[in-house]
N, CA, C and O atoms as a GROMACS GRO file, in nm:
protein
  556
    1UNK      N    1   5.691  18.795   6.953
    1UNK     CA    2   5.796  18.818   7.049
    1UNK      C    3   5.852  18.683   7.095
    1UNK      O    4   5.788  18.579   7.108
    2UNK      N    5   5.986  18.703   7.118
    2UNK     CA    6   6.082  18.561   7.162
    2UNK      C    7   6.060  18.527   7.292
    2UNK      O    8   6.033  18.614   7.374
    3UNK      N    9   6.067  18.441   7.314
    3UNK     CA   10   6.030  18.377   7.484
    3UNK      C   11   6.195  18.441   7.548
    3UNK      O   12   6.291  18.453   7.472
    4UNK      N   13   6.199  18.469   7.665
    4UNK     CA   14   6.283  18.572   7.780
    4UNK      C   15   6.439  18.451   7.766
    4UNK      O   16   6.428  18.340   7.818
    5UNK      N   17   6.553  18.483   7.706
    5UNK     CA   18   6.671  18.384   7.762
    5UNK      C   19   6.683  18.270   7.920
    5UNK      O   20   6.732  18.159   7.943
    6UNK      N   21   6.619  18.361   7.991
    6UNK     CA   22   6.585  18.320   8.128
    6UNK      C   23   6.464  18.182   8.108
    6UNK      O   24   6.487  18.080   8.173
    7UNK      N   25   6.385  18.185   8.049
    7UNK     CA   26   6.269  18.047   7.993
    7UNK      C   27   6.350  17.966   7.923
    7UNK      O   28   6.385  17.853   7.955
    8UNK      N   29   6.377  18.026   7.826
    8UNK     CA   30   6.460  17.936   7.740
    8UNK      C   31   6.531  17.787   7.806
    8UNK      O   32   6.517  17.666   7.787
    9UNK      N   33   6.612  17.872   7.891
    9UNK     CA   34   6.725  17.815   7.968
    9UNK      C   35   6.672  17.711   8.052
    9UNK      O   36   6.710  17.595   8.067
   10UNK      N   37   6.539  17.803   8.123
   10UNK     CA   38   6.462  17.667   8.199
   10UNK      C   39   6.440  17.548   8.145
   10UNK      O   40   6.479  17.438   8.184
   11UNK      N   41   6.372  17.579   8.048
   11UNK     CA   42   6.297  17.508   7.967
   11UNK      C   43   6.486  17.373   7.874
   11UNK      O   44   6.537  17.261   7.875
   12UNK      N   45   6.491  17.430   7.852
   12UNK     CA   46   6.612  17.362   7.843
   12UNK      C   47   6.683  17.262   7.967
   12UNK      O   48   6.709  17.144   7.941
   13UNK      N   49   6.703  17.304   8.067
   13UNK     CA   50   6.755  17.230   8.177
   13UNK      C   51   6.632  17.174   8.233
   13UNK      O   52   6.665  17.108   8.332
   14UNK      N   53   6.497  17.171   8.214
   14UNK     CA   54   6.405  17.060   8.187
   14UNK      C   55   6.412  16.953   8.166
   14UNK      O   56   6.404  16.852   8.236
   15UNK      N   57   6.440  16.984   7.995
   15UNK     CA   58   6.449  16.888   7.932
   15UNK      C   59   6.608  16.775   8.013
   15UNK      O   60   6.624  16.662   8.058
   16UNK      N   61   6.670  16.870   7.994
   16UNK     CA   62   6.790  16.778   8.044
   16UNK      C   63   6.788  16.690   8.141
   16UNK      O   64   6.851  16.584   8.144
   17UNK      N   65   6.671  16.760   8.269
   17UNK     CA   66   6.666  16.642   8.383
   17UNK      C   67   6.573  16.544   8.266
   17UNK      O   68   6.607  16.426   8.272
   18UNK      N   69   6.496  16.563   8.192
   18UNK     CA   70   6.425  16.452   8.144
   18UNK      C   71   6.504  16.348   8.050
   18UNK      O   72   6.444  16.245   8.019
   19UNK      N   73   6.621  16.366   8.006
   19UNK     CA   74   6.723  16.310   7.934
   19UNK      C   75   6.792  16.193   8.067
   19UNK      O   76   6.774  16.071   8.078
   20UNK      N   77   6.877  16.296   8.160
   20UNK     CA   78   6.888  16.176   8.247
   20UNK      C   79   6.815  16.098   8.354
   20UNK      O   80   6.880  16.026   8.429
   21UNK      N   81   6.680  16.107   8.367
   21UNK     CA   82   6.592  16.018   8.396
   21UNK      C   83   6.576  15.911   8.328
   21UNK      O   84   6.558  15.800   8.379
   22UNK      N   85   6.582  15.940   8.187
   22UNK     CA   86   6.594  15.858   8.092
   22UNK      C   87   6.644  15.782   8.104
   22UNK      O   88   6.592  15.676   8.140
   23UNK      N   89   6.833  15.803   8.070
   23UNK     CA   90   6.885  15.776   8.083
   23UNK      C   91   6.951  15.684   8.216
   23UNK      O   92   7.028  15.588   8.214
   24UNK      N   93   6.886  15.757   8.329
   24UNK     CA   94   6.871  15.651   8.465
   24UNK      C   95   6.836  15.493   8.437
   24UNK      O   96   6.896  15.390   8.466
   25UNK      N   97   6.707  15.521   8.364
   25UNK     CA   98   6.645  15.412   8.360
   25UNK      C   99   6.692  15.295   8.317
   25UNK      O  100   6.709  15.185   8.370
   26UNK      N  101   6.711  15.345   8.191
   26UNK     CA  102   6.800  15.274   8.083
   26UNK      C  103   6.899  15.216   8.184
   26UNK      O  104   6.846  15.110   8.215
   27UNK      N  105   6.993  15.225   8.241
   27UNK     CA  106   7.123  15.159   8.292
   27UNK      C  107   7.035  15.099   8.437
   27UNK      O  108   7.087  15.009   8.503
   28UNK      N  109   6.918  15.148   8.473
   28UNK     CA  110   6.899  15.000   8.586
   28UNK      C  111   6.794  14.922   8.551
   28UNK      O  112   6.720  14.867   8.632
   29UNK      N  113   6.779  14.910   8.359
   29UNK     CA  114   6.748  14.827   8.319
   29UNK      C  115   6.815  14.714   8.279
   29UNK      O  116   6.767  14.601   8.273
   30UNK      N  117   6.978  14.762   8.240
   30UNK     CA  118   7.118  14.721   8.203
   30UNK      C  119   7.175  14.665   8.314
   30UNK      O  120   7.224  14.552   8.309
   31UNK      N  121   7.174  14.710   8.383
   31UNK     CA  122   7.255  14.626   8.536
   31UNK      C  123   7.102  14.540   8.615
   31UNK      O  124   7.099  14.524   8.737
   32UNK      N  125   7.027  14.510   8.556
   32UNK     CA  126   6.919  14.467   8.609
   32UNK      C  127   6.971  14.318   8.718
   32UNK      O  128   6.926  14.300   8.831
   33UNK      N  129   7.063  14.235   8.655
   33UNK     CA  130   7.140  14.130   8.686
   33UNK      C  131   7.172  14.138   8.808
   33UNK      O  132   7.148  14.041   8.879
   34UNK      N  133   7.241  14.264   8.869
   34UNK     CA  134   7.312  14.305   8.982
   34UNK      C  135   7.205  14.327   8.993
   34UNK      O  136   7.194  14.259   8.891
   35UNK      N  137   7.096  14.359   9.018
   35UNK     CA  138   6.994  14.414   9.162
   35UNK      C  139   6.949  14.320   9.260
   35UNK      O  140   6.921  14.343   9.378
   36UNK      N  141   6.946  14.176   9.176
   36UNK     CA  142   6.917  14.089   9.263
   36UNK      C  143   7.006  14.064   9.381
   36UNK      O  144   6.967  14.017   9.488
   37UNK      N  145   7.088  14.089   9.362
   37UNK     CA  146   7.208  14.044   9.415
   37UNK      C  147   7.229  14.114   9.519
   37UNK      O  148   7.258  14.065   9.628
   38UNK      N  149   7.215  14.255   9.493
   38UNK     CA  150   7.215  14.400   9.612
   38UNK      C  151   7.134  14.375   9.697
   38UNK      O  152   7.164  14.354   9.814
   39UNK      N  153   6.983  14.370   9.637
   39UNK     CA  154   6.927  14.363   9.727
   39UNK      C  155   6.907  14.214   9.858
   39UNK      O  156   6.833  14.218   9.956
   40UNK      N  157   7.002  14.090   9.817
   40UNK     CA  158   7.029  14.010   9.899
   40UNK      C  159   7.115  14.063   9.982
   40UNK      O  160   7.071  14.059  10.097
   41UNK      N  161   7.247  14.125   9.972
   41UNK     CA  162   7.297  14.163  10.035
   41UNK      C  163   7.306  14.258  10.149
   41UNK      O  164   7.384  14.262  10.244
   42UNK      N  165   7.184  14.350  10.109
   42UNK     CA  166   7.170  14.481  10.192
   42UNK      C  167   7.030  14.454  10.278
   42UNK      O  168   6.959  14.540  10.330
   43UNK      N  169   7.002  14.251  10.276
   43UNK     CA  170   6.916  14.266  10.367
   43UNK      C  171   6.742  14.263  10.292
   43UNK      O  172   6.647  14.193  10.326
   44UNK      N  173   6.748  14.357  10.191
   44UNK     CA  174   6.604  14.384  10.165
   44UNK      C  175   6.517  14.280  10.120
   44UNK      O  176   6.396  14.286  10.098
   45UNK      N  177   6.623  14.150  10.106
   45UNK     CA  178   6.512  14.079   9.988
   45UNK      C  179   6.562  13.919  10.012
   45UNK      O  180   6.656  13.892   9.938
   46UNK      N  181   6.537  13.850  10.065
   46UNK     CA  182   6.544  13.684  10.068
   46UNK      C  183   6.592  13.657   9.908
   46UNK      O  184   6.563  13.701   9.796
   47UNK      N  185   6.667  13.574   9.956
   47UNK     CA  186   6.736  13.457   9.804
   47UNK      C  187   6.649  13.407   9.738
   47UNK      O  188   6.694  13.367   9.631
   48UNK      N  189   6.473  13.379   9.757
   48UNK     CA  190   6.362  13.294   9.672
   48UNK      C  191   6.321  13.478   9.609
   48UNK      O  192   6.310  13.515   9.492
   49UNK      N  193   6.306  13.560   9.735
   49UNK     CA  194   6.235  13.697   9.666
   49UNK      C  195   6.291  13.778   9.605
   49UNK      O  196   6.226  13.876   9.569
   50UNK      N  197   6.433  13.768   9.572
   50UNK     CA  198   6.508  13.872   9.516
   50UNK      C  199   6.476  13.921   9.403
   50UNK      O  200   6.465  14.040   9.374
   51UNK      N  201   6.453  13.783   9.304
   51UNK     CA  202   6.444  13.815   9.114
   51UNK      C  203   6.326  13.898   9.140
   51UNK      O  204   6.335  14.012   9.095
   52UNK      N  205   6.172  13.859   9.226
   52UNK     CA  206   6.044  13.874   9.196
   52UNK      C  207   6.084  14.074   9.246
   52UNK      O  208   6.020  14.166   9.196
   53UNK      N  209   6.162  14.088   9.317
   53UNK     CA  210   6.150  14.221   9.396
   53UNK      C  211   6.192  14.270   9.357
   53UNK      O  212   6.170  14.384   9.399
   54UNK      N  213   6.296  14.268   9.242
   54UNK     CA  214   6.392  14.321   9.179
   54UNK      C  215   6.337  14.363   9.049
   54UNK      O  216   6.368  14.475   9.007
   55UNK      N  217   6.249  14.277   8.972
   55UNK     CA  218   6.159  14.322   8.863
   55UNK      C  219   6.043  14.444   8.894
   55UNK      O  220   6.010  14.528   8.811
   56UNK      N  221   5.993  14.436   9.018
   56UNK     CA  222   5.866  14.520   9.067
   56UNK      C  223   5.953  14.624   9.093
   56UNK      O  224   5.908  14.730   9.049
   57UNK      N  225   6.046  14.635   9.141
   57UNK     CA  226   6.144  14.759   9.188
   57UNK      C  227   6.211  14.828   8.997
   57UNK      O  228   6.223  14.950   8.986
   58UNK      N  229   6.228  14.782   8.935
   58UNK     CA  230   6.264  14.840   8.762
   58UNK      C  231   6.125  14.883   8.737
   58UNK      O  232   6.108  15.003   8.719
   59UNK      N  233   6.019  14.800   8.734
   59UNK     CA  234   5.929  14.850   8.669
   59UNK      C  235   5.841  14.971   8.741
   59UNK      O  236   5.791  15.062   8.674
   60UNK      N  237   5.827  14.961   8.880
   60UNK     CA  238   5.769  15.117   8.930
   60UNK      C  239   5.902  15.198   8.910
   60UNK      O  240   5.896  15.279   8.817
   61UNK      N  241   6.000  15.193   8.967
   61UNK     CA  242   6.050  15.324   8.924
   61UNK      C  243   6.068  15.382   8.749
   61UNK      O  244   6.060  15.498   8.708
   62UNK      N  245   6.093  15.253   8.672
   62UNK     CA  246   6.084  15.298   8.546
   62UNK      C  247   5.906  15.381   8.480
   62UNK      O  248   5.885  15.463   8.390
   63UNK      N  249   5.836  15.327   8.551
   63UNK     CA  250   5.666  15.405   8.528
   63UNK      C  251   5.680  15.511   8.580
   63UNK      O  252   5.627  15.604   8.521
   64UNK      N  253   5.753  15.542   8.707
   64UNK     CA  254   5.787  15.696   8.766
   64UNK      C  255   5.809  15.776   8.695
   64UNK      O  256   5.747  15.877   8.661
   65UNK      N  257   5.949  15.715   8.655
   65UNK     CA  258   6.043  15.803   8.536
   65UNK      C  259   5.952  15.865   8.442
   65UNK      O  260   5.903  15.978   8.440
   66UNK      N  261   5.940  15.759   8.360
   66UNK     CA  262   5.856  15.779   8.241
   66UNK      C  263   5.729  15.884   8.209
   66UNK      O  264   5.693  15.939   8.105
   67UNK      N  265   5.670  15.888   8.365
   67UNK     CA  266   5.584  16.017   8.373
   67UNK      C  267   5.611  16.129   8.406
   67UNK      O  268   5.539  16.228   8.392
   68UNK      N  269   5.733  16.124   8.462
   68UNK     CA  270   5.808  16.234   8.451
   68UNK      C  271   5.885  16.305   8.351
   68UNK      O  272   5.892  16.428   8.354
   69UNK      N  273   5.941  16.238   8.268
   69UNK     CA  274   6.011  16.241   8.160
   69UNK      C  275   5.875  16.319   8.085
   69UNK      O  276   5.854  16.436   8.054
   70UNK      N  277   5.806  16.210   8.074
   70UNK     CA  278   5.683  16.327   7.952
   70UNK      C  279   5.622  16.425   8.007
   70UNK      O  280   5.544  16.485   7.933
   71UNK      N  281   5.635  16.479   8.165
   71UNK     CA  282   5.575  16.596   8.195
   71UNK      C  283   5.658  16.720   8.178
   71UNK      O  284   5.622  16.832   8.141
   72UNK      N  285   5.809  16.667   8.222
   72UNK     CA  286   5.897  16.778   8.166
   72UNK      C  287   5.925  16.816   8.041
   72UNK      O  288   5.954  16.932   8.014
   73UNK      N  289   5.916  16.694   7.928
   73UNK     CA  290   5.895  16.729   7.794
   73UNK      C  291   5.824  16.824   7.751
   73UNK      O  292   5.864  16.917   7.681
   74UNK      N  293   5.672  16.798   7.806
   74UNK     CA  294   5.530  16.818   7.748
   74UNK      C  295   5.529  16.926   7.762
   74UNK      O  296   5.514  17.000   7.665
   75UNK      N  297   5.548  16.997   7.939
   75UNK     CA  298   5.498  17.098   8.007
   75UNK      C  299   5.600  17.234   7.977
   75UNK      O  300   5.579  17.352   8.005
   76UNK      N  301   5.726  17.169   7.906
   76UNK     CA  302   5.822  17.247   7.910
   76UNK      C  303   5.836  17.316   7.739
   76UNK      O  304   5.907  17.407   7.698
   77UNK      N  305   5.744  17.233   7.670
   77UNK     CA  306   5.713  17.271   7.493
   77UNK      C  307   5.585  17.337   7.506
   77UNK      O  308   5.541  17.395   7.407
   78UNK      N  309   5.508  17.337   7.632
   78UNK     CA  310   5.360  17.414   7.628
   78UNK      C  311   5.398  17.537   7.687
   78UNK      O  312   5.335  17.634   7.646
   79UNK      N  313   5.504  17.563   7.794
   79UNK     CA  314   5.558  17.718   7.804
   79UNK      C  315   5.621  17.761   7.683
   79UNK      O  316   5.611  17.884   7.672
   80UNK      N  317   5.669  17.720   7.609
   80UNK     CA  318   5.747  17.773   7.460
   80UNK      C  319   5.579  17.824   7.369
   80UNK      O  320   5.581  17.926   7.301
   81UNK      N  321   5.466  17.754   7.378
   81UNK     CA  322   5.386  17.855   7.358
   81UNK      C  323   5.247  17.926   7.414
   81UNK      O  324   5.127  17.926   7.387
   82UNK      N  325   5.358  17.999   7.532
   82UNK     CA  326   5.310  18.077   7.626
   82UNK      C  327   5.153  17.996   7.711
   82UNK      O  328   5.053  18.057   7.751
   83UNK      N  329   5.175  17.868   7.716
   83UNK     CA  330   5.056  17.869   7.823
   83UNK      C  331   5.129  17.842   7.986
   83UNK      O  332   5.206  17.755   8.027
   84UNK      N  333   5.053  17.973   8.061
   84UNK     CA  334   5.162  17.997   8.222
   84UNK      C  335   5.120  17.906   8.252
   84UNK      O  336   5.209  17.825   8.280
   85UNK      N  337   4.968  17.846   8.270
   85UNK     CA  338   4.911  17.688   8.335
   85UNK      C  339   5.011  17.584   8.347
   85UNK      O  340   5.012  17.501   8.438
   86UNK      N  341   5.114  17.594   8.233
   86UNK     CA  342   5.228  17.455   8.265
   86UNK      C  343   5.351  17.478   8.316
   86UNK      O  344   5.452  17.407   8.310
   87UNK      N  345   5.338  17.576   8.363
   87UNK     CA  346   5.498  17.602   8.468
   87UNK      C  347   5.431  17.600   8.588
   87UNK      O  348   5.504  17.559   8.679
   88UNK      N  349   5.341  17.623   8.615
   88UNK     CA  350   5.277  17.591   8.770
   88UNK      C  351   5.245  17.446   8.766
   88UNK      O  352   5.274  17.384   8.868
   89UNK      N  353   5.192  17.376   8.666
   89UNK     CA  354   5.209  17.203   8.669
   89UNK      C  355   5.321  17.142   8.679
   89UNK      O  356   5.341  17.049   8.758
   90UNK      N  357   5.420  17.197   8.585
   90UNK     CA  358   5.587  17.112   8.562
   90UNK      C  359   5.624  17.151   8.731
   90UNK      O  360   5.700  17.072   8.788
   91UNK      N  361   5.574  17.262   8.805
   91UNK     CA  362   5.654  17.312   8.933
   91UNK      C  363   5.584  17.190   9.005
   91UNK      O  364   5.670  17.120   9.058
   92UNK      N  365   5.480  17.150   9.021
   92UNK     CA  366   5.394  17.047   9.161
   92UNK      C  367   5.475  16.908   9.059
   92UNK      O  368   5.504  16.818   9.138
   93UNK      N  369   5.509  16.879   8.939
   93UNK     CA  370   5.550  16.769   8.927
   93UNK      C  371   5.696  16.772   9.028
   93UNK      O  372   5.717  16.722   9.139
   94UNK      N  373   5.756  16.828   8.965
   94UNK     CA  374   5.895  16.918   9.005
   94UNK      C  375   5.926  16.876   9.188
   94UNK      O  376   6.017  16.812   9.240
   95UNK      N  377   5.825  16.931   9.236
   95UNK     CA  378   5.766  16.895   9.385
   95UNK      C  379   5.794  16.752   9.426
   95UNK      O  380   5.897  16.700   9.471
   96UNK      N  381   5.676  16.702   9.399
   96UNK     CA  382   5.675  16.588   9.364
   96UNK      C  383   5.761  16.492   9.372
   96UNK      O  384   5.772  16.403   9.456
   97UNK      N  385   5.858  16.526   9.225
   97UNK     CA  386   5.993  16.454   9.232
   97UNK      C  387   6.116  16.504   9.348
   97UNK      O  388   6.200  16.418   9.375
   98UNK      N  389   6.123  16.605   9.398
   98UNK     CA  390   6.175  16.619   9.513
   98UNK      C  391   6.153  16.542   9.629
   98UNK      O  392   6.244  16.479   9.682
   99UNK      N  393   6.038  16.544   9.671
   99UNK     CA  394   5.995  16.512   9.760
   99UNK      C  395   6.047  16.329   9.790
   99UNK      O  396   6.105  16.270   9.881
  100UNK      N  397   5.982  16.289   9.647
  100UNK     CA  398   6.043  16.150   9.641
  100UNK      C  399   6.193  16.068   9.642
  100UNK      O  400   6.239  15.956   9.661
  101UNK      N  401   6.236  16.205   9.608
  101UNK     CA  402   6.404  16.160   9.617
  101UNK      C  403   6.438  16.156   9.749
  101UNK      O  404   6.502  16.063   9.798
  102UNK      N  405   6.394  16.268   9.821
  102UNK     CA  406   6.430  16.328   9.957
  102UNK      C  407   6.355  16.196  10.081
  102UNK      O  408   6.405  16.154  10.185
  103UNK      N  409   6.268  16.171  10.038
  103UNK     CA  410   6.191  16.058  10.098
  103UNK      C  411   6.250  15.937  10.060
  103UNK      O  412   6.231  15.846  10.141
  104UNK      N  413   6.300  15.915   9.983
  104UNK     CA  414   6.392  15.760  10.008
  104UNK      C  415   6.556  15.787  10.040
  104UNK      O  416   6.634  15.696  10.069
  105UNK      N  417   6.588  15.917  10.031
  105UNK     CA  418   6.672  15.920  10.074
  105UNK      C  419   6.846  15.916   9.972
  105UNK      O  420   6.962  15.935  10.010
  106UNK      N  421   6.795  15.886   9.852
  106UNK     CA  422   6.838  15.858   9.724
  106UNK      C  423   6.915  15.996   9.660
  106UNK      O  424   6.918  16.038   9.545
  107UNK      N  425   6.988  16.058   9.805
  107UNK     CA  426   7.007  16.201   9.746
  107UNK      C  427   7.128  16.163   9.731
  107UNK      O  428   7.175  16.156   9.845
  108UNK      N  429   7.247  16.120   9.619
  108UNK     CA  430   7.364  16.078   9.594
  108UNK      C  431   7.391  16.073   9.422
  108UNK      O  432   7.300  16.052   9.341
  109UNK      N  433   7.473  16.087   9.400
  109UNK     CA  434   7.569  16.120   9.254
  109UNK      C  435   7.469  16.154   9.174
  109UNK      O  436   7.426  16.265   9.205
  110UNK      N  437   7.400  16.093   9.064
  110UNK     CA  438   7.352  16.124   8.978
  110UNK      C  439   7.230  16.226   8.972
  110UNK      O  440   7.197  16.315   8.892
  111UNK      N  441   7.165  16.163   9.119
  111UNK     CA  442   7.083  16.228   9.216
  111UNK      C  443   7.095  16.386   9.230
  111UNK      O  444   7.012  16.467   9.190
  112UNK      N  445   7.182  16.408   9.278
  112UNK     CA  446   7.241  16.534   9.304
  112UNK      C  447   7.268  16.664   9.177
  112UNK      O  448   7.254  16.786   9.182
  113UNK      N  449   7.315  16.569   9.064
  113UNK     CA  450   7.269  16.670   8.952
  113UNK      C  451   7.135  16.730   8.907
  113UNK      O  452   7.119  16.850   8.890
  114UNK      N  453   7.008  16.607   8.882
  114UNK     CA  454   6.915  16.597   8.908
  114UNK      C  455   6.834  16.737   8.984
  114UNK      O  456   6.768  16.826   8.931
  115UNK      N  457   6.866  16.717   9.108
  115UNK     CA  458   6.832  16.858   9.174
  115UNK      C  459   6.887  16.933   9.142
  115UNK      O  460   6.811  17.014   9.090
  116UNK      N  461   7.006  16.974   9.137
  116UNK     CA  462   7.089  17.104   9.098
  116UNK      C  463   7.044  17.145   8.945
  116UNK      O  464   7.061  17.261   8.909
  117UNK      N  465   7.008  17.085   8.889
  117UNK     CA  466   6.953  17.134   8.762
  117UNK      C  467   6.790  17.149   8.751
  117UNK      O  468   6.742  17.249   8.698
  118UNK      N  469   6.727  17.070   8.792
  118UNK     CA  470   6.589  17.114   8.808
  118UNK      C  471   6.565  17.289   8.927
  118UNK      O  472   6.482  17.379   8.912
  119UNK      N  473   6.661  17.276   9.022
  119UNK     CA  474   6.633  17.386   9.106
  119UNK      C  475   6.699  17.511   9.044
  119UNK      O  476   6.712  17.608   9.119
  120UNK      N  477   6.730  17.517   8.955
  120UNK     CA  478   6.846  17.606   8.854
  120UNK      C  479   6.684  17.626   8.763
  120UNK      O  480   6.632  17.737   8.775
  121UNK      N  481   6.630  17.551   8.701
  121UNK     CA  482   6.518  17.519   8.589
  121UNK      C  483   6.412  17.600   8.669
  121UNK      O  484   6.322  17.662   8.611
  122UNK      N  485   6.422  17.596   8.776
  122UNK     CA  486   6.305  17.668   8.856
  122UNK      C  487   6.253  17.806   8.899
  122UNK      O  488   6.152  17.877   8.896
  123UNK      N  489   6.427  17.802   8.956
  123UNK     CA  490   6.420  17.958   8.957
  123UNK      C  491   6.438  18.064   8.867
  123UNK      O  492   6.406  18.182   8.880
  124UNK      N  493   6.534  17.967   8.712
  124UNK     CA  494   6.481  18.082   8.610
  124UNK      C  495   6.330  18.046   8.522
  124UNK      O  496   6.329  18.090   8.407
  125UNK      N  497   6.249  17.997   8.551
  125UNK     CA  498   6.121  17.998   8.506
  125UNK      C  499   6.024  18.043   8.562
  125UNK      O  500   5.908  18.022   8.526
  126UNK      N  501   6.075  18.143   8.703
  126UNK     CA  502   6.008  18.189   8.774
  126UNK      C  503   6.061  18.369   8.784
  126UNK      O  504   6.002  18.463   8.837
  127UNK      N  505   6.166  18.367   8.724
  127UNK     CA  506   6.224  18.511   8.742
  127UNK      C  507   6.085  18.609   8.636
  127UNK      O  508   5.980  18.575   8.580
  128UNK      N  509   6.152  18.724   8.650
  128UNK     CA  510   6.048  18.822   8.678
  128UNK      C  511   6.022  18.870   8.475
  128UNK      O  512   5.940  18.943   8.420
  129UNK      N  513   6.140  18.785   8.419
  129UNK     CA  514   6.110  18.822   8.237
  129UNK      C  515   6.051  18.695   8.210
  129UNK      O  516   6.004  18.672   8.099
  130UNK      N  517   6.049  18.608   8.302
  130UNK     CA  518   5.978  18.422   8.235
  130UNK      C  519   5.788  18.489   8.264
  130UNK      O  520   5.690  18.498   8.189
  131UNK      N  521   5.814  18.523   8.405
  131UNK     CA  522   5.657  18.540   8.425
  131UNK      C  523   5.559  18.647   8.354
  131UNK      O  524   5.444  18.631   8.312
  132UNK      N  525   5.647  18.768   8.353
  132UNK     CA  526   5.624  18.873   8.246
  132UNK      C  527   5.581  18.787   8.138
  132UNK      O  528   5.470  18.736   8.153
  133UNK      N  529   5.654  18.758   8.019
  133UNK     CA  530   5.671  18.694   7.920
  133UNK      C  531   5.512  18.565   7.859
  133UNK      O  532   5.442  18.553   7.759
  134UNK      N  533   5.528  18.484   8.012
  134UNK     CA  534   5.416  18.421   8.014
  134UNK      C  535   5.263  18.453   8.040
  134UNK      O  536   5.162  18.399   7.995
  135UNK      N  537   5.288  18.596   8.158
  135UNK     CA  538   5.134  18.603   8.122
  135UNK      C  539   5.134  18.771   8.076
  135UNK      O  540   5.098  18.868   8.144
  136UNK      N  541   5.166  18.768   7.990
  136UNK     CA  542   5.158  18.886   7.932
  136UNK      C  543   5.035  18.890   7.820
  136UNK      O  544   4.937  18.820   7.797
  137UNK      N  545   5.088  18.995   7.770
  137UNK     CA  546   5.013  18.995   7.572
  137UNK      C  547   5.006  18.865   7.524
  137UNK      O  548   5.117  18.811   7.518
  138UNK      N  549   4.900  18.787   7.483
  138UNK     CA  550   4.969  18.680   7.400
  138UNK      C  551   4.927  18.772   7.190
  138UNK      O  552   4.852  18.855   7.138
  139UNK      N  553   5.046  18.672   7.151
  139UNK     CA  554   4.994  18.795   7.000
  139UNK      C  555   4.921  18.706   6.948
  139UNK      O  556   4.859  18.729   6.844
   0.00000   0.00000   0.00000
C-alpha cells in the first residue's frame, strides 16, 4: 500500500525546509565578508572582535543547520517506510527549530517561509490518513 497524499506532501515540504536551510547557509557563508561589518555596526561586536565573532557566529549556526537538514532528510525517508517513531522525532526537532527562531527573534523573510512550510509539513503528517497509514498494518 502507497503512503496517504497527505504524508507524501509532508514529507515533501520537509524536505524543502531542509533545502532552504541549506541553502541559508550557503549564502551566510557567501556574504561572510559583510558580517563583520554588521555586526560592528549594530553594536554587537568591537572592531578587534568582529572577524573572531563573526566566524563562531557561521560556524554554530551552520552546525545547527546541518543537524537539522539531516533530521528532516533522515526522519522524513524513515516515514516513507512506515516507521511512526520518526514523525514524533522530526515533530520535537521541528519544536526545537521553532522555538529557536522565535527565541532570537529571527522571525523575518526567509524565516517566515521556513515556518509556513514546516507548519503546513506538520499538520499534514499528523492528519488522520498520515497516522492511519503509519501505524497501521505494516505488510
Amino acid at each position: 500500500m502507497d503512503s496517504p497524499r497527505p504524508l507524501r506532501l509532508a514529507i515533501v515540504l520537509w524536505w524543502v525546509v531542509a533545502l532552504v536551510l541549506a541553502l541559508q547557509s550557503a549564502l551566510m557563508w557567501i556574504g561572510r565578508g559583510d558580517l563583520a561589518g554588521r555586526l560592528i555596526t549594530q553594536d554587537q561586536a568591537t572592531p578587534a572582535d568582529a572577524a573572531d565573532r563573526a566566524q563562531q557566529l557561521l560556524l554554530v549556526n551552520t552546525g545547527i543547520a546541518a543537524v537539522l537538514v539531516a533530521a528532516y532528510l533522515v526522519l522524513g525517508a524513515l516515514m516513507f517506510r512506515r516507521r511512526a517513531w520518526a514523525r514524533g522525532v522530526l515533530s520535537g526537532f521541528a519544536v526545537v527549530h521553532l522555538l529557536m527562531l522565535l527565541g532570537t527573534g529571527a522571525v523575518f523573510s526567509v524565516n517566515v517561509i521556513v515556518l509556513i512550510l514546516g507548519a503546513a509539513a506538520a499538520v499534514l503528517m499528523w492528519r488522520r490518513p498520515s497516522t492511519d497509514w503509519l501505524t497501521g498494518e505494516h505488510d
